[in-house]
C-alpha positions in Angstrom: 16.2 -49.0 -52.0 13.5 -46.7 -50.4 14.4 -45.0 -47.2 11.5 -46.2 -45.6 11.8 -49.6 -46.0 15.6 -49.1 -45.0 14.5 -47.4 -41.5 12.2 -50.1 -41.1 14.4 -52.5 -41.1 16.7 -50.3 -39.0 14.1 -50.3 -36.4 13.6 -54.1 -36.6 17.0 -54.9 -36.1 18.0 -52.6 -33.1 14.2 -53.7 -31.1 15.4 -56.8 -31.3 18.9 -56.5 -30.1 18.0 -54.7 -27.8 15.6 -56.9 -26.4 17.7 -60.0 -26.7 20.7 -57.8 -25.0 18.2 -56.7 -21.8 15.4 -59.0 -21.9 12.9 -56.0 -21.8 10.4 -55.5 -23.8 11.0 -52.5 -26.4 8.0 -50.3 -27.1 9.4 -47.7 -29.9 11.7 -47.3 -31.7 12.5 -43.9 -33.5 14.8 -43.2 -36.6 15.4 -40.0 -37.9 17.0 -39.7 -41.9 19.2 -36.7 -41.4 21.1 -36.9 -44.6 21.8 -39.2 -47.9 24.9 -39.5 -49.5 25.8 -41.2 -52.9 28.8 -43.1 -53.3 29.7 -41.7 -56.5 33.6 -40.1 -56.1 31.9 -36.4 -55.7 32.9 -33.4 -53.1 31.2 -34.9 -49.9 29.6 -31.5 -49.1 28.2 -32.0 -52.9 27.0 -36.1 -52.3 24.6 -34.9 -48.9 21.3 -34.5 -49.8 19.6 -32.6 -47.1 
């Protein structure tokens, strides 16, 4: 799964609750990928891909 399709959706989801939630209008949304980290049984510190 690509990370920008995965924000996308993000974005999608959270404009939309919030505007169900408040009954404003939402403009922007903004995500920001900090990290990634593979579920694989590593060292955490070694999963985060920065």
């Amino acid at each position: 799964m690509r990370i920008p399709d995965v924000s996308l959706r993000v974005q999608e989801s959270v404009k939309k609750a919030i505007e169900s939630m408040t009954g404003l209008a939402v403009i922007e949304v903004n995500v920001h990928v900090q990290g990634v980290s593979f579920a694989d049984g590593q060292d955490d510190q070694q999963q985060r891909v920065k």
